[in-house]
N, CA, C and O of each residue as an XYZ file, in Angstrom:
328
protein
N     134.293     61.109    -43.496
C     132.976     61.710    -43.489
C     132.271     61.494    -42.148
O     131.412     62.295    -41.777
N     132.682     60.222    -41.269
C     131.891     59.910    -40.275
C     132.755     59.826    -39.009
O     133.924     60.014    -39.348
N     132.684     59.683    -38.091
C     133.650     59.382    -36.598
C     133.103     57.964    -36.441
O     131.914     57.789    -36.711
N     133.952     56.792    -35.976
C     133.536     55.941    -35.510
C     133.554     56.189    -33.933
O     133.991     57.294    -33.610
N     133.230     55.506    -33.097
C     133.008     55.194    -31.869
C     134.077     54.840    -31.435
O     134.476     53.706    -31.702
N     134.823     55.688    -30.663
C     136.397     55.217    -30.255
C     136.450     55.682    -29.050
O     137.502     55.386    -28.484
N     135.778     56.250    -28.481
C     136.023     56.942    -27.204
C     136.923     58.227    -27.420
O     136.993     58.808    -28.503
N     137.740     58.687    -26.051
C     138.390     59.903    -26.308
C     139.275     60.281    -27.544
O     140.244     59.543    -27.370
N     139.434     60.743    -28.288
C     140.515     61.450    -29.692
C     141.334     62.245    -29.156
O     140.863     63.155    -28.474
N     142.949     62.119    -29.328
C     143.559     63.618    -29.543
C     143.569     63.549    -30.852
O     143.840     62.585    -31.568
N     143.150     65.005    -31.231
C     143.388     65.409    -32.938
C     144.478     66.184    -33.416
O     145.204     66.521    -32.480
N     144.747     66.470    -34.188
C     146.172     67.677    -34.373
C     145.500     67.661    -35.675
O     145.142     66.699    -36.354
N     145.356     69.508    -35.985
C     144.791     69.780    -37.500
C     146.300     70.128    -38.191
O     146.931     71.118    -37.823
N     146.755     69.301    -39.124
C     147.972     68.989    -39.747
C     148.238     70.375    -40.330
O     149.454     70.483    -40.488
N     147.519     71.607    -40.759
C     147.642     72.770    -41.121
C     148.020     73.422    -40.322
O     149.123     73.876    -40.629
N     147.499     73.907    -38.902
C     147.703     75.095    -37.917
C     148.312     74.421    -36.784
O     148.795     75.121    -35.893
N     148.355     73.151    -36.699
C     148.724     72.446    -35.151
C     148.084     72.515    -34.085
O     148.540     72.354    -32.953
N     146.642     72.836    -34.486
C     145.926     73.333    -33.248
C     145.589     71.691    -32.737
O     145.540     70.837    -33.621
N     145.446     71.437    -31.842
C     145.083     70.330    -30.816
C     144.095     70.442    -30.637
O     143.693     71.586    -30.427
N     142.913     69.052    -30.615
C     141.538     69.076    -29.762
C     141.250     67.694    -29.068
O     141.545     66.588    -29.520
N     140.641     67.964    -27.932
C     140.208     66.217    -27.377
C     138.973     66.087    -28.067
O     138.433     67.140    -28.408
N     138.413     65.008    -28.344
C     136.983     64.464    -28.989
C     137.142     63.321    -27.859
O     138.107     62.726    -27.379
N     135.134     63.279    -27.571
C     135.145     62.247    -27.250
C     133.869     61.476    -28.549
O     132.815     61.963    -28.959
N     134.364     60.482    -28.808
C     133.926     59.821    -30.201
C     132.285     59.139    -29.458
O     131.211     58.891    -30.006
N     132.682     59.024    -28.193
C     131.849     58.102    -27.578
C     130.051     58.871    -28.052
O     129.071     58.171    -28.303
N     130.063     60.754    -28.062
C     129.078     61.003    -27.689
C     128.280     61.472    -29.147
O     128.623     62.279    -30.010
N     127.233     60.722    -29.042
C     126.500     60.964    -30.435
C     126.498     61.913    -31.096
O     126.684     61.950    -32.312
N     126.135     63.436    -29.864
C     126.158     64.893    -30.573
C     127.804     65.133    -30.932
O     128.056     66.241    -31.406
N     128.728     64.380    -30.787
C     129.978     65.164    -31.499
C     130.031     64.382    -32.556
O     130.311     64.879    -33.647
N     129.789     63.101    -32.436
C     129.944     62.225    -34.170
C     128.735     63.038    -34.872
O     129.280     63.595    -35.825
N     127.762     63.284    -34.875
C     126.889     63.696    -35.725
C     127.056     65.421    -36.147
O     126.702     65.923    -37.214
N     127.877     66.326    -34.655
C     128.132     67.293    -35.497
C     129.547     67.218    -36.755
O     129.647     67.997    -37.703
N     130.520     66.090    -36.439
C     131.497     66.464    -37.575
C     130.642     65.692    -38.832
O     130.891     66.131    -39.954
N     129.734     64.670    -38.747
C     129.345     64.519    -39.845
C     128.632     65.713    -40.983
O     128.797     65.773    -42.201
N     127.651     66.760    -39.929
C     127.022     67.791    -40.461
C     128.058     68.496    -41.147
O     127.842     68.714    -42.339
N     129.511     69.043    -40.493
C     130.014     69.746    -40.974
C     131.063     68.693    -42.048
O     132.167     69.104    -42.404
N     130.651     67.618    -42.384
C     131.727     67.627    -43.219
C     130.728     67.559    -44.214
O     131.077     68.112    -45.257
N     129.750     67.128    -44.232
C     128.772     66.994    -45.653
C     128.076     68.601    -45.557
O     126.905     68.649    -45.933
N     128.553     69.616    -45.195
C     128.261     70.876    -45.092
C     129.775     71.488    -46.293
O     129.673     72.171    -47.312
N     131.135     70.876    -45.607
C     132.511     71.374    -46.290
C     132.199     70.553    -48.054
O     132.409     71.293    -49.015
N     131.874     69.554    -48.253
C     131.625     68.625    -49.354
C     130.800     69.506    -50.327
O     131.244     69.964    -51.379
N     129.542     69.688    -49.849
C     128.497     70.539    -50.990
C     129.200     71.881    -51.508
O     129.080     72.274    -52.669
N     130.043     72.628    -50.402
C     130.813     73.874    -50.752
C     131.375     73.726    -51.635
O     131.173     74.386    -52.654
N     132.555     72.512    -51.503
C     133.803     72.034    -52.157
C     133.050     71.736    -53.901
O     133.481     72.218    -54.948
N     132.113     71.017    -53.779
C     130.976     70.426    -55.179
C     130.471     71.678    -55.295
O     131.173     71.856    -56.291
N     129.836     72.818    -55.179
C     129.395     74.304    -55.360
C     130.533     75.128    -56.377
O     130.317     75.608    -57.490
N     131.466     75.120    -55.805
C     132.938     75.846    -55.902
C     133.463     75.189    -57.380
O     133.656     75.957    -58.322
N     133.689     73.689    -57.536
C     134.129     73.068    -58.355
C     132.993     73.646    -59.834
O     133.267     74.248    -60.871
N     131.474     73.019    -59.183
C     130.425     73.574    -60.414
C     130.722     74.570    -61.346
O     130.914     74.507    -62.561
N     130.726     75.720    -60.372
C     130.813     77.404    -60.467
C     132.165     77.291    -61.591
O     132.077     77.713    -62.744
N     133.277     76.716    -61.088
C     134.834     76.846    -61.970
C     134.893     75.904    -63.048
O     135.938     75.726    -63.675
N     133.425     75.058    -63.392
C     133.556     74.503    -64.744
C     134.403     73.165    -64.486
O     134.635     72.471    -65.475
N     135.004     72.641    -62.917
C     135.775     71.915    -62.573
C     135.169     70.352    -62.344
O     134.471     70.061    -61.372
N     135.598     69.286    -63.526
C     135.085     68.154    -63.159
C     135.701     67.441    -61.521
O     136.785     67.703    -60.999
N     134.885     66.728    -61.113
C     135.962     65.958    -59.768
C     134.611     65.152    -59.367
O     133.462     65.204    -59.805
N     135.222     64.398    -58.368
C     134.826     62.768    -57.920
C     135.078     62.613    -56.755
O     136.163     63.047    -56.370
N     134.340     62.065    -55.953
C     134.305     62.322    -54.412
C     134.430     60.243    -54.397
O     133.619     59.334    -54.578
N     135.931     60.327    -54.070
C     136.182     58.328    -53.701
C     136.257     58.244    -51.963
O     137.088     58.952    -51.394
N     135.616     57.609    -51.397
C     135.870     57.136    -50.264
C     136.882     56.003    -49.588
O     136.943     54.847    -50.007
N     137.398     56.338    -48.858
C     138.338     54.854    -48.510
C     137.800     53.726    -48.442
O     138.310     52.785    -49.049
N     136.567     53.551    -47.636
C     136.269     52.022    -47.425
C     135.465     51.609    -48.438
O     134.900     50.567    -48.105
N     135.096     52.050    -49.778
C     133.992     51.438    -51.061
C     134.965     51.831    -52.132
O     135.614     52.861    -52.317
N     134.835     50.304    -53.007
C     135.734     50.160    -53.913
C     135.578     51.460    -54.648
O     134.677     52.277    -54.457
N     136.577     51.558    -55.522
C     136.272     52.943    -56.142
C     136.669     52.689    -57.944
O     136.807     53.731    -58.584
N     136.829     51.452    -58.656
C     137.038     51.151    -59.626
C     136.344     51.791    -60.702
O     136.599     52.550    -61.637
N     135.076     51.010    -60.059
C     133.549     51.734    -60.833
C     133.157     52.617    -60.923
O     132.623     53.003    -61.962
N     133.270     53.372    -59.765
C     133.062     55.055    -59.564
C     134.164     55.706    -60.573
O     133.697     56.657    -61.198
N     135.468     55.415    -60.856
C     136.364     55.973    -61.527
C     136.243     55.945    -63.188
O     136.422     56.902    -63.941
N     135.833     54.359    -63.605
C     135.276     54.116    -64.774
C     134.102     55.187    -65.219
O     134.209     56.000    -66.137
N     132.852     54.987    -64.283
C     131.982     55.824    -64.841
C     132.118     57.524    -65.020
O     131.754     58.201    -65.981
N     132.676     57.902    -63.937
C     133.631     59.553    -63.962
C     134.274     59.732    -65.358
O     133.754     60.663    -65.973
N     135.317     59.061    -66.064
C     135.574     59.277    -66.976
C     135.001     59.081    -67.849
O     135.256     59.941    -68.693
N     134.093     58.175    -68.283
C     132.959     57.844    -68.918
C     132.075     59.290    -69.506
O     132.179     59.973    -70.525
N     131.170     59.339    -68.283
C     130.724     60.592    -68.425
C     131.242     61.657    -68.878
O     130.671     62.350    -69.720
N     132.668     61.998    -68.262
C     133.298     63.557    -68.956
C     133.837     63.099    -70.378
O     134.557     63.949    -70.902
N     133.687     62.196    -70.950
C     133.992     62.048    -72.196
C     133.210     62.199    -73.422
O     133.401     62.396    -74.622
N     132.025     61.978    -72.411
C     130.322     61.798    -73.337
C     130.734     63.338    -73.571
O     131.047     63.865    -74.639
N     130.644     63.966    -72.192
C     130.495     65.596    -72.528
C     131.438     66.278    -73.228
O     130.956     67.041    -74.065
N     132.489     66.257    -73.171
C     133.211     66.576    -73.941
C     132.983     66.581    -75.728
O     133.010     67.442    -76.608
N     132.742     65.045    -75.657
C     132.708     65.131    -77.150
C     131.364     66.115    -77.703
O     131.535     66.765    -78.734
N     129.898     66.201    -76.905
C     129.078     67.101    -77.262
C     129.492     68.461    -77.598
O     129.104     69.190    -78.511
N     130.708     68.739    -76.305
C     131.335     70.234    -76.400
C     130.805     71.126    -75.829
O     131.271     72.263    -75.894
């Protein structure tokens, strides 16, 4: 979701192979991939809504036990309402 501060990036987008340099160093490029990824996220949560599709957004670095417990939790409540 975020860029850390690493200085220069080569990237390779694992789909098309396209190549890009980043430099991590400069605020306006960490803050534009943040815009666009919490821009791709609301789509992705929009899209899912619309198709009736439950899902759960886990992050790598925060445990995700609890988040998983309560996810199923919830779609179970609903379910059983129907």
């Amino acid at each position: 979701m975020e860029l850390p501060t690493l200085g220069r990036l080569i990237l390779e987008d694992a789909e098309t192979g396209k190549v890009v340099e980043v430099n991590t160093s400069v605020l306006r490029h960490r803050n534009a991939f943040k815009e666009r990824q919490a821009k791709a996220q609301a789509e992705l949560a929009k899209l899912f809504r619309s198709a009736n599709i439950d899902s759960i957004q886990l992050l790598t670095g925060v445990p995700y036990g609890a988040a998983l417990g309560k996810f199923f939790e919830t779609r179970e409540k609903r379910r059983a309402r129907g």
